[in-house]
Each structure stands twice: as structure tokens, then as C-alpha cells.
C-alpha atoms as a printed R data frame, in Angstrom:
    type eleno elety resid chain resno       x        y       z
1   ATOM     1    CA   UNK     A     1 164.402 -110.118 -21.794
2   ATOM     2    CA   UNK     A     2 167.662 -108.664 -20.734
3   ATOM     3    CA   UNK     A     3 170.375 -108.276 -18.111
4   ATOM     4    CA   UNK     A     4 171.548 -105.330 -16.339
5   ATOM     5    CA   UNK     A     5 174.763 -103.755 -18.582
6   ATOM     6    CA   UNK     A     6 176.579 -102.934 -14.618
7   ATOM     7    CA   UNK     A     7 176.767 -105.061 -11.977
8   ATOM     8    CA   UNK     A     8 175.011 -104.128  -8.696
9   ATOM     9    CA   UNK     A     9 175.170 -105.713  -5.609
10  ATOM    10    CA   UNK     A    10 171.346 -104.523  -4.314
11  ATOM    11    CA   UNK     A    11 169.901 -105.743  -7.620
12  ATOM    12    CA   UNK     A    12 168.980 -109.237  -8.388
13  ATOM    13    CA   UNK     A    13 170.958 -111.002 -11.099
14  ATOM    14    CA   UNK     A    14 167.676 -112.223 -12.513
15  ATOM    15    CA   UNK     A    15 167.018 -110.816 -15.878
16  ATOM    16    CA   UNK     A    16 164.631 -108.013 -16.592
17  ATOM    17    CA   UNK     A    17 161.556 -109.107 -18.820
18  ATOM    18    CA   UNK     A    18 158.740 -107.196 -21.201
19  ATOM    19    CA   UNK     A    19 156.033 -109.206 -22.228
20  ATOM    20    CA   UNK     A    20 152.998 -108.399 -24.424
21  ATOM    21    CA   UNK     A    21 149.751 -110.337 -26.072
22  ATOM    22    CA   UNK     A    22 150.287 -107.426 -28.790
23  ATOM    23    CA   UNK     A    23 152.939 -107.577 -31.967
24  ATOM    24    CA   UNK     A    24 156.755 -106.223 -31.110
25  ATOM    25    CA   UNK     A    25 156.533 -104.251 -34.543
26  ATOM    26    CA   UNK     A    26 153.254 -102.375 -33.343
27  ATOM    27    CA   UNK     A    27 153.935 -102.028 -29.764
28  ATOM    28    CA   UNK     A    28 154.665  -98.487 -28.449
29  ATOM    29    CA   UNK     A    29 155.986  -99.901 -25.214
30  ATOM    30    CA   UNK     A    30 158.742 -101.740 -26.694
31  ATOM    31    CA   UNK     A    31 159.613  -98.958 -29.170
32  ATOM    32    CA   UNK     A    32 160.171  -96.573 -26.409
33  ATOM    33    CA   UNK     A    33 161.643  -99.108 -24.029
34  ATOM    34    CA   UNK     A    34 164.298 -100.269 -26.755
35  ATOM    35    CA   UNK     A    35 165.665  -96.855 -27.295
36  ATOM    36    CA   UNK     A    36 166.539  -97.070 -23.602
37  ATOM    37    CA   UNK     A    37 167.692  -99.887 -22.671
38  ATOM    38    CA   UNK     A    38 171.463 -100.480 -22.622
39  ATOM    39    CA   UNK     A    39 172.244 -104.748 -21.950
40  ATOM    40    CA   UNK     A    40 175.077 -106.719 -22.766
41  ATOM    41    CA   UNK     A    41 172.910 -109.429 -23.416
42  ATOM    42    CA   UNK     A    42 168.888 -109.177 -25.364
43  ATOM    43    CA   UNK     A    43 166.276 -111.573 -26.373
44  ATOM    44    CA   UNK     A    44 163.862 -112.425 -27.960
45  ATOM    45    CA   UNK     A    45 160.823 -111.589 -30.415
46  ATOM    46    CA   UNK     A    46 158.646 -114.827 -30.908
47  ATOM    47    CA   UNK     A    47 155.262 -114.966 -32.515
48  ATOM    48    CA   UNK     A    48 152.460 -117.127 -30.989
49  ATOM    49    CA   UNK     A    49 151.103 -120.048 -32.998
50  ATOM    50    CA   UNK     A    50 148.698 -122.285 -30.478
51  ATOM    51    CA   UNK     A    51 147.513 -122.257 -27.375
52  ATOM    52    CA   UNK     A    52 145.883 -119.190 -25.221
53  ATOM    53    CA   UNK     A    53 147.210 -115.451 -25.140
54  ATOM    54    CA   UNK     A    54 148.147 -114.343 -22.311
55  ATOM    55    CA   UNK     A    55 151.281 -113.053 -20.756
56  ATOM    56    CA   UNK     A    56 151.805 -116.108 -18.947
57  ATOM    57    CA   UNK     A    57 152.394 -118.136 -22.162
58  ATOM    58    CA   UNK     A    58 154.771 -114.939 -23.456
59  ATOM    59    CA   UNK     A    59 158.604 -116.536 -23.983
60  ATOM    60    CA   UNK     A    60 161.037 -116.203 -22.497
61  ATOM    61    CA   UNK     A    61 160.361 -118.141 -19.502
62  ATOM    62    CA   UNK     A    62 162.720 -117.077 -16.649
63  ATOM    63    CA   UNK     A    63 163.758 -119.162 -13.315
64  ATOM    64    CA   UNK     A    64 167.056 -117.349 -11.375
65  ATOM    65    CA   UNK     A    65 169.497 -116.053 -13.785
66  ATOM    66    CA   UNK     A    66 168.101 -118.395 -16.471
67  ATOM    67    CA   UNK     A    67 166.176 -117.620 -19.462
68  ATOM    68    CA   UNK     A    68 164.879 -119.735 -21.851
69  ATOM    69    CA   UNK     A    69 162.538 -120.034 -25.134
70  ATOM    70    CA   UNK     A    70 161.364 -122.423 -27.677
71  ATOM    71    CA   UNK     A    71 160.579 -121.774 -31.439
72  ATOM    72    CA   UNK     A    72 159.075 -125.268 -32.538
73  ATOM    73    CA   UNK     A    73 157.423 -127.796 -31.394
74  ATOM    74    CA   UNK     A    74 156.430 -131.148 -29.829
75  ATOM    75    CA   UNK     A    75 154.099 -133.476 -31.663
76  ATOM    76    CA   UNK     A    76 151.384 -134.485 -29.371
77  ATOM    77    CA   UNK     A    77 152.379 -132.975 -26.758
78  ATOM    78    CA   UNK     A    78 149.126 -134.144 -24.098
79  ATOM    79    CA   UNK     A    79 150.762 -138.166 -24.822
80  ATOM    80    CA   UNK     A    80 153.828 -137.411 -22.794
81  ATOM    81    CA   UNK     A    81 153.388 -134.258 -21.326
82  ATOM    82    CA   UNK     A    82 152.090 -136.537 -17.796
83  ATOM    83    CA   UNK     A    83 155.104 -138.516 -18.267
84  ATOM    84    CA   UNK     A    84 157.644 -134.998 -18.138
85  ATOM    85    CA   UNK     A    85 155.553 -133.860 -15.163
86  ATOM    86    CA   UNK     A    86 156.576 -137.100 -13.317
87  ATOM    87    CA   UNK     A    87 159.953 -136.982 -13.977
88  ATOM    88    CA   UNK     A    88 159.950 -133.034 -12.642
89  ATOM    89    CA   UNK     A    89 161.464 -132.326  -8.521
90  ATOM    90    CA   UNK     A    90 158.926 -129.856  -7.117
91  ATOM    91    CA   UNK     A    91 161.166 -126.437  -7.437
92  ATOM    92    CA   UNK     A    92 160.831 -127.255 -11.609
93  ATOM    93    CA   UNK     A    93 156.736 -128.597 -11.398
94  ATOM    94    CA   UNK     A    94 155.827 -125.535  -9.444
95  ATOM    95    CA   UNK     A    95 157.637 -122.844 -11.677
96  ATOM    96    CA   UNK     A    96 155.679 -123.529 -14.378
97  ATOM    97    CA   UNK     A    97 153.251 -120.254 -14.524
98  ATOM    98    CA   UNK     A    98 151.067 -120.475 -17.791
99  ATOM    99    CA   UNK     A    99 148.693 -122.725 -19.147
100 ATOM   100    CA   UNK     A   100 150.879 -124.045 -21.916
101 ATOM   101    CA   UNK     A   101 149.396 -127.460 -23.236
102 ATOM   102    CA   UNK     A   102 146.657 -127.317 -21.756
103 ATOM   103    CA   UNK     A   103 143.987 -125.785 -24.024
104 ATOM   104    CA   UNK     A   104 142.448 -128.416 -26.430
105 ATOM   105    CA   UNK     A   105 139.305 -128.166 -28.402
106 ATOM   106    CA   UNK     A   106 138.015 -131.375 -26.632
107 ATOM   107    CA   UNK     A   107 138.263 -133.406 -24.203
108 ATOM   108    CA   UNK     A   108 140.033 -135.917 -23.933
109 ATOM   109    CA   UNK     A   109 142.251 -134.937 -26.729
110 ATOM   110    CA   UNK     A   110 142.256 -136.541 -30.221
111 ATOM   111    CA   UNK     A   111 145.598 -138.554 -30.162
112 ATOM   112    CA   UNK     A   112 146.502 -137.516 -33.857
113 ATOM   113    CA   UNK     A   113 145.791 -133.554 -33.214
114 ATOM   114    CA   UNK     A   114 148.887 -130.957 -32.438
115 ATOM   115    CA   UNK     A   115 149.179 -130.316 -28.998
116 ATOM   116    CA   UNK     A   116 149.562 -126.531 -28.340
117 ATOM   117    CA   UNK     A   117 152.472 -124.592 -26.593
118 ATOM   118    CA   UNK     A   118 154.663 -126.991 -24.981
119 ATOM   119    CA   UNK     A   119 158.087 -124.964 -24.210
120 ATOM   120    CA   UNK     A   120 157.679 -123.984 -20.719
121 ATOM   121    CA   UNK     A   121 157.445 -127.683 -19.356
122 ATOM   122    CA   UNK     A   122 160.474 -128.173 -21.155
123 ATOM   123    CA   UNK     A   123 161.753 -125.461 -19.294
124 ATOM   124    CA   UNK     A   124 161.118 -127.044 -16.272
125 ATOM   125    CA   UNK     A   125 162.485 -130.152 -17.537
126 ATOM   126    CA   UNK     A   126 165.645 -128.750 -18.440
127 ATOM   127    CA   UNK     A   127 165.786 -127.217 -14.942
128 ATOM   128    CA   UNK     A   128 165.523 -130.188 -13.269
129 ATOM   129    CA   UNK     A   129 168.646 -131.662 -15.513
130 ATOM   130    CA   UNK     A   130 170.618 -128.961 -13.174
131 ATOM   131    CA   UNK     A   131 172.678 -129.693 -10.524
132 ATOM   132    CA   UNK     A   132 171.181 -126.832  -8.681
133 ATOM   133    CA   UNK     A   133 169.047 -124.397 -10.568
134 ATOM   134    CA   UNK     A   134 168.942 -121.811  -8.338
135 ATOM   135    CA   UNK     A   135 173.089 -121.613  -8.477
136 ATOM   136    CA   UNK     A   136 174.369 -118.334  -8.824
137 ATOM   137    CA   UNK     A   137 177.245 -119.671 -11.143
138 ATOM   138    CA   UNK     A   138 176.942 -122.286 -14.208
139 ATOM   139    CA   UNK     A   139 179.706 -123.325 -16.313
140 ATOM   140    CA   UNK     A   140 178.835 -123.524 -20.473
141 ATOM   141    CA   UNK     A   141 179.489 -127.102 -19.676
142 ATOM   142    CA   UNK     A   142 176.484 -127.664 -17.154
143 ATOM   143    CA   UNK     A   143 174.606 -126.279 -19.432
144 ATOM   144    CA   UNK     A   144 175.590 -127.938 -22.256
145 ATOM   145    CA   UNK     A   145 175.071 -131.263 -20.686
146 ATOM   146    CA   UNK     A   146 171.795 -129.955 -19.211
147 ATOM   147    CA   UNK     A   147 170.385 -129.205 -22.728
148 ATOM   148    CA   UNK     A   148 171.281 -132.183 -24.282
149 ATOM   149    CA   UNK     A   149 169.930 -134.649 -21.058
150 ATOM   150    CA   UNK     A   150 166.604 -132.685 -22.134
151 ATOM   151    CA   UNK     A   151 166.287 -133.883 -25.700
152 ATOM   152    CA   UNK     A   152 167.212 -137.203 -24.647
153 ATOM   153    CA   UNK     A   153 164.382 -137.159 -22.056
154 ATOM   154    CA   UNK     A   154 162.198 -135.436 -24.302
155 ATOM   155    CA   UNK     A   155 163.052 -138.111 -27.276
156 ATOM   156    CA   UNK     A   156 162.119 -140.983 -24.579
157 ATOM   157    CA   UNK     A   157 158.880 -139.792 -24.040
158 ATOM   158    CA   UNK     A   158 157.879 -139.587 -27.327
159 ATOM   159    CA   UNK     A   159 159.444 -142.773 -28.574
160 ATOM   160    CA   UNK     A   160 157.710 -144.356 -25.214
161 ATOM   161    CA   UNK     A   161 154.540 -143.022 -26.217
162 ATOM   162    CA   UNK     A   162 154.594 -144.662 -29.599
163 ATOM   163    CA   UNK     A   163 154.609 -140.909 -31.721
164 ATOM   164    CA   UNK     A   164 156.116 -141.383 -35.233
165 ATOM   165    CA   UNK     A   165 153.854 -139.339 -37.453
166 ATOM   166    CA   UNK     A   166 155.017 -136.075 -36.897
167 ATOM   167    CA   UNK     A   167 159.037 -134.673 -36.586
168 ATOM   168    CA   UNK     A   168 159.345 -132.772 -33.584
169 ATOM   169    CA   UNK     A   169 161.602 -129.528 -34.275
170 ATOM   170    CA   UNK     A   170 163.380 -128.195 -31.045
171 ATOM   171    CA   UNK     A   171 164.802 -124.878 -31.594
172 ATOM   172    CA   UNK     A   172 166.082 -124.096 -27.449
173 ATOM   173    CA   UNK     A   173 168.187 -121.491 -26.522
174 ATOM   174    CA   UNK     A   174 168.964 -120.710 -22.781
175 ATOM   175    CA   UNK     A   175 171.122 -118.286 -21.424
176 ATOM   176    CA   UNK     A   176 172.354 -117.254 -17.628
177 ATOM   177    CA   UNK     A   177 173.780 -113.913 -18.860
178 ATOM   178    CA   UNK     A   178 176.948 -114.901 -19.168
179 ATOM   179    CA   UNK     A   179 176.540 -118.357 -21.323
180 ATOM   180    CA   UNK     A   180 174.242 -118.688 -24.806
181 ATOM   181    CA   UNK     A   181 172.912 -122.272 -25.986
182 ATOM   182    CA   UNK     A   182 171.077 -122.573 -29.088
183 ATOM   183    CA   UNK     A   183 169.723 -125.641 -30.972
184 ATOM   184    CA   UNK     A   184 168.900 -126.594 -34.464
185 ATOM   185    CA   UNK     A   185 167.003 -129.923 -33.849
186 ATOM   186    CA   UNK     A   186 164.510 -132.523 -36.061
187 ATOM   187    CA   UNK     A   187 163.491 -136.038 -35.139
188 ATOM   188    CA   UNK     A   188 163.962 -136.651 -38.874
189 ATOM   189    CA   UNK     A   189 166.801 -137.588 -40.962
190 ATOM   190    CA   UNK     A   190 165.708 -136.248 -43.931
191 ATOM   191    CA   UNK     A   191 163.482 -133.120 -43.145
192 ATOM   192    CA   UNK     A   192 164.977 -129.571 -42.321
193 ATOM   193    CA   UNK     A   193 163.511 -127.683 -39.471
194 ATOM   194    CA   UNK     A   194 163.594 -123.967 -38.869
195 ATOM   195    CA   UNK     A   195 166.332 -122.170 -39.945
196 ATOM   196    CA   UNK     A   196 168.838 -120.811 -37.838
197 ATOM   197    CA   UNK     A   197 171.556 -118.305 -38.203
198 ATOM   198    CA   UNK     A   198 174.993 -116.984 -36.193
199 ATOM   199    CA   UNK     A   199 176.873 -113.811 -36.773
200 ATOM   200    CA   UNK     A   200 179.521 -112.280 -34.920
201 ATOM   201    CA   UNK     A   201 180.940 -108.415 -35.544
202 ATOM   202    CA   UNK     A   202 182.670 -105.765 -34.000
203 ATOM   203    CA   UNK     A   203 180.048 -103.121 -34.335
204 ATOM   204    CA   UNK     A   204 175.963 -103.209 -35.581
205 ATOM   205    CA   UNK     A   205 174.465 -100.049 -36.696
206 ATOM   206    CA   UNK     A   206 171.796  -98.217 -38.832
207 ATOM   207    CA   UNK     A   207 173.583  -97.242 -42.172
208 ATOM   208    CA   UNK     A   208 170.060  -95.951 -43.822
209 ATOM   209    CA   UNK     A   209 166.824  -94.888 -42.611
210 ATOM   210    CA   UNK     A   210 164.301  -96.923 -42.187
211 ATOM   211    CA   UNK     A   211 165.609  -99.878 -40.247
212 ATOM   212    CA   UNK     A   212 168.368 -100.646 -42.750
213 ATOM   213    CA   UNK     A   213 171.544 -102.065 -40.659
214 ATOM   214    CA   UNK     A   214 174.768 -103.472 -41.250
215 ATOM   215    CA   UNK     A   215 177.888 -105.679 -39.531
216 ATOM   216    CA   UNK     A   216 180.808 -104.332 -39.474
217 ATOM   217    CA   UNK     A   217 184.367 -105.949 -38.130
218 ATOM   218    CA   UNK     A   218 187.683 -103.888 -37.119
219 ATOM   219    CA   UNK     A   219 191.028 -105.612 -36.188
220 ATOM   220    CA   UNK     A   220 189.392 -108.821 -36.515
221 ATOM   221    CA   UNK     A   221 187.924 -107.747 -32.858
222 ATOM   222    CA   UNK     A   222 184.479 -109.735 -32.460
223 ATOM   223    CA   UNK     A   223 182.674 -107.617 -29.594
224 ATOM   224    CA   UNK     A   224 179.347 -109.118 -30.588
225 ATOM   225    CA   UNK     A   225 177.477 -112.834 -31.651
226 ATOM   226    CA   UNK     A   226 174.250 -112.818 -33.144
227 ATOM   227    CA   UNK     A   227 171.814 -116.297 -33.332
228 ATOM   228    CA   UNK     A   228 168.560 -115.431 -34.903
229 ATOM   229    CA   UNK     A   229 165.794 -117.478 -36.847
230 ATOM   230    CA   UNK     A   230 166.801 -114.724 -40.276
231 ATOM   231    CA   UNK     A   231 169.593 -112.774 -40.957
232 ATOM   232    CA   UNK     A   232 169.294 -109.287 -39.363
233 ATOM   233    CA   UNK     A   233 171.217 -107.946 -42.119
234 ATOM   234    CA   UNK     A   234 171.890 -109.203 -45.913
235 ATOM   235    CA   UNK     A   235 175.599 -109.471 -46.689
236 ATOM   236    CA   UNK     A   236 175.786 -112.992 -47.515
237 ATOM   237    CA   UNK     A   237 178.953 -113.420 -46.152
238 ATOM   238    CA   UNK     A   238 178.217 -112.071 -42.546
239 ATOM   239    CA   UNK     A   239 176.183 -114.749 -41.653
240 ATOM   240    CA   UNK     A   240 176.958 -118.581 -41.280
241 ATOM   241    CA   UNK     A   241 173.618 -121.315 -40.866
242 ATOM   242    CA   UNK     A   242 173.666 -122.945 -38.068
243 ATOM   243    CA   UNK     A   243 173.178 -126.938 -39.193
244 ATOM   244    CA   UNK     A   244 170.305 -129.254 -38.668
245 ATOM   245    CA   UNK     A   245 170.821 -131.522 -35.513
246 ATOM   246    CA   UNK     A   246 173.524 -129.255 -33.926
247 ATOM   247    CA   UNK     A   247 174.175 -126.723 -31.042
248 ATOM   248    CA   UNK     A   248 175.637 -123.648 -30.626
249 ATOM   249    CA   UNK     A   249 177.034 -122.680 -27.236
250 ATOM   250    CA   UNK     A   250 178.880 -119.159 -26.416
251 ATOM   251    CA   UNK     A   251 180.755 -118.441 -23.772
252 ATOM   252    CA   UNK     A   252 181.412 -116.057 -21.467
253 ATOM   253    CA   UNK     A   253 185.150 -115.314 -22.734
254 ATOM   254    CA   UNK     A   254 183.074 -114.464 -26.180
255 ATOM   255    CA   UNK     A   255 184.140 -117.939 -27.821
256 ATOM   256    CA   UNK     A   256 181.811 -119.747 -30.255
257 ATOM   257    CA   UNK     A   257 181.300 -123.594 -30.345
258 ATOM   258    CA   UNK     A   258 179.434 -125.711 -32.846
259 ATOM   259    CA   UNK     A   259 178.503 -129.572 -31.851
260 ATOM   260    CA   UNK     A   260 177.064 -131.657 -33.507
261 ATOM   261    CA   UNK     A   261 173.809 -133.282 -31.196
262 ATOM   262    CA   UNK     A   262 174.732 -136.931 -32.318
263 ATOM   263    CA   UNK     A   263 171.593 -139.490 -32.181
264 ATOM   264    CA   UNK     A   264 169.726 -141.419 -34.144
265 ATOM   265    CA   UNK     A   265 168.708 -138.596 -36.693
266 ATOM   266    CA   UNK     A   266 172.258 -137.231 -36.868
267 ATOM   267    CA   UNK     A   267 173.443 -137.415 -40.401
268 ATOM   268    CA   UNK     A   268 177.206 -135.720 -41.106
269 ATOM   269    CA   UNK     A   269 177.382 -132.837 -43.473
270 ATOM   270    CA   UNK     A   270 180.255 -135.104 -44.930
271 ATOM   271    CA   UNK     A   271 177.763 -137.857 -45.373
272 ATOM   272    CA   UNK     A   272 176.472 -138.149 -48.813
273 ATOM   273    CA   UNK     A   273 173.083 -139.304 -47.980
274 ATOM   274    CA   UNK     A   274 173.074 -135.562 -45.450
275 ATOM   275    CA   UNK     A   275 170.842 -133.338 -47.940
276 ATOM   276    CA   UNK     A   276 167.676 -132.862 -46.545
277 ATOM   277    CA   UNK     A   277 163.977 -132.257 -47.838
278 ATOM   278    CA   UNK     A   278 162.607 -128.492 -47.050
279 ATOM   279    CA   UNK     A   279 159.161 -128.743 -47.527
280 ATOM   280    CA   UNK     A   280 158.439 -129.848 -43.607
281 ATOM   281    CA   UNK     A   281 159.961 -126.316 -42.547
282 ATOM   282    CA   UNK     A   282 159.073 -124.480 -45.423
283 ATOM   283    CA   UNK     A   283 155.173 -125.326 -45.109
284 ATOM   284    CA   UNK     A   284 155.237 -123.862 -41.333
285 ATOM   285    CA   UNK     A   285 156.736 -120.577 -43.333
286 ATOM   286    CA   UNK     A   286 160.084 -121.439 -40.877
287 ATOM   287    CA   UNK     A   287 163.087 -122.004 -43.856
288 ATOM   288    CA   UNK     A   288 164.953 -118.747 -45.112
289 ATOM   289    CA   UNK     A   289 167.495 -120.387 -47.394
290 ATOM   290    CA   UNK     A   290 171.316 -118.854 -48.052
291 ATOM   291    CA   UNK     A   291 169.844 -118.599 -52.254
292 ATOM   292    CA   UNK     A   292 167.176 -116.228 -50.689
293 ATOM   293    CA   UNK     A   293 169.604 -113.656 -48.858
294 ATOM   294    CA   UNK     A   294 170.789 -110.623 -51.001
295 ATOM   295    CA   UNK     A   295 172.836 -107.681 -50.735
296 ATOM   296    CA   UNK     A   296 171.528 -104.497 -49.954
């Protein structure tokens, strides 16, 4: 998804999206639409991993200026996902477009199997944490308080419906164009979850062929922030991991925030008992340590 890089009064502020059932890396479409595209603001690639293909279930999910998308997951999702609905106003029940948690291989549902795709009714639940979702202007702070009212919901409902088997891992990042929230999240306080990565630079650009790119600052100017699952480039020093149980909000004057999302499994990095175990994330293939980064 993107935003238009000049403002224009006849178009709508809501962002542009490309979606496809096929991989970004073989995808002709994209290729050719990438080299075209000029946005002050891009994202995101995202692999499936349950649930149907189709385009409806394609992140990100977009209401208004809002976009939003999801890389983890919630454990069971069928126990509370009737619980979220009921807590939804109708403008956030009836954006919900694909058929995300609903496809199970029986029915009714084993209670100890993974639900599939949950992320776009936790869309809608974050929309309805909005004052108005449909405003044309939201502060970083609505946001921020919008983002974090939806994990505590979301923790609610699973702690209501008796779920303690499985960590949830809620990797969220919205945007309105103008604002960026990302979180690092695990209902665990000893597992990691997903790794997750900020850089910021003056200038990014191919210094080899063959997709080979690097960062590169001037006057300490920083005209660009990048928050991905893996470095995009491998200077160890460019790039700073985002911790576990934290969020990461950027704002429109180009200012970067790290806070801490403190609950129950929030354990301080100053906290001697904060290491964590990675074999939860690395199992799902969803770590990339700092020790496995190298220079070019």
C-alpha cells in the first residue's frame, strides 16, 4: 500500500493498494509497478500462513486514511473471536471484507487447534477504539492510545476465555500517512516473538547489482525510518531491534518514539530476570538475531 507523494484536492486521501494471491519476488505486476511508483510512505510484503487465499485476506487492510497489518498471531482465535465481534459498533463489524477466521477443518472447531488469520477483526477492533475512524486528522497520540486499548481488549478475551497454552505474538503496525505504529508483542515473559527492526537514514540506494543496498546519513539529516521484520541492509550498526513488549510510534515531524507496552508480561531490559528463550520464534522461522547480521 501507499500514499500519494502530492497532495490533491480531487483525490481521496485513502491510500492506494496492490494485492496478489501470488509471491512479491515473482510477481511481474509489482516489479513493474515499483519502478513507478513515487510515495512518501510504502508497505508491506507479508507471506500467508493459514487460512484461504484470496485477495480479500491480502494485508494491509485499509478503512479511510488508515492502513493496517498483522504479522503473528492469536491462539485460538474461534474462542474469542464472537466475543470481539460483540464488542464491535457497526461502521468496524461491517468493514470487515475477507473470510479471516473462518476456515476450519471441522466443525465446530477443536478448542486446542490454531485458529487461522485473525488480523483483520483486529482491525476492526482497533477501529472501533477511535474516536471517529472516519476523521480526516489523527494525532500519534489517538493512535497510540487506540493501539494499546486493542491489546488490552484483545488480552481480555483471551484471558476470559481461559487460553494459556499458547503465547499470542502481536506484531501491529498502522499508519494514516502521516503517523507509523509498530509493535513487538508476546503474552509471555520469557519467550521472544518475531523480530523486529528500525532504521533511519538520509538516503537508501543500490550500491551493487543485484539487489545489494545500503544506508547512508549526511549532516546527521534523517529523511527516512525504516521498521521491517529483517534488516534491509547488513551494516550492523544501521539498524537498532526493536524490544520485546514495546512500540514504536513515528511522527509526522519525522521523530521516533520507543515505549515500553507495560503489562503483565513486561519485563525491563534493566531487569536481570529480562533474557528471553528464542526457540518459540525461532521454530515459526520468525527470529533474525543481531549475531546473524554481517557486513557486506
Amino acid at each position: 500500500g501507499w500514499y500519494d507523494s502530492v497532495y490533491d484536492e480531487g483525490l481521496s486521501a485513502q491510500p492506494c493498494i496492490f494485492t496478489s494471491v501470488t509471491p512479491a519476488w515473482n510477481n511481474v505486476n509489482l516489479t513493474q509497478l515499483a519502478e513507478k511508483i513515487k510515495s512518501p510512505l510504502v508497505r508491506h510484503v507479508r507471506a500467508m500462513t493459514a487460512g484461504s487465499l484470496s485477495l480479500d485476506n491480502c494485508h494491509p487492510f485499509v478503512h479511510g486514511k488508515l492502513m493496517f497489518m498483522h504479522n503473528g498471531g492469536i491462539a485460538d482465535f474461534h474462542l474469542i473471536k464472537r466475543k470481539l465481534q460483540s464488542q464491535l459498533p457497526d461502521l468496524a463489524f461491517d468493514m470487515v471484507q475477507g473470510n479471516t477466521g473462518e476456515s476450519y477443518p471441522k466443525f465446530p472447531p477443536s478448542p486446542s487447534s490454531r485458529s487461522p488469520l485473525d488480523s483483520e477483526w483486529t482491525f476492526a477492533l482497533f477501529l472501533s477504539k477511535l474516536p471517529d475512524p472516519n476523521a480526516t486528522t489523527l494525532s500519534s497520540q489517538t493512535l497510540q492510545k487506540a493501539m494499546l486499548d486493542t491489546i488490552a481488549s484483545l488480552r481480555t478475551f483471551v484471558e476470559e476465555a481461559g487460553i494459556t497454552e499458547v503465547s499470542e505474538s502481536y506484531e501491529f503496525c498502522v499508519t494514516d500517512g502521516d503517523t507509523v505504529i509498530a509493535t513487538r508483542y508476546i503474552s509471555s515473559r520469557k519467550d521472544e516473538v518475531a523480530s523486529l527492526w528500525f532504521s533511519s537514514c538520509t538516503t537508501f540506494s543500490e550500491y551493487a547489482d543485484g539487489g545489494h543496498y545500503k544506508m547512508s546519513k549526511a549532516d546527521k539529516q534523517e529523511n527516512m525510518f525504516m521498521i521491517t521484520s529483517e534488516p534491509l541492509a547488513f551494516e550492523r550498526a544501521d539498524w537498532m531491534e526493536i524490544k520485546t513488549n514495546a512500540m514504536v510510534v513515528i511522527t509526522p515531524k519525522m521523530n521516533l518514539l520507543r515505549i515500553p507496552i507495560t503489562e503483565q508480561f513486561y519485563v525491563a531490559p534493566s531487569d536481570p530476570n529480562s533474557a528471553r528463550t528464542v526457540e518459540f520464534a525461532r521454530e515459526k522461522g520468525l527470529l533474525t538475531p543481531r549475531n546473524e547480521l554481517s557486513s557486506p
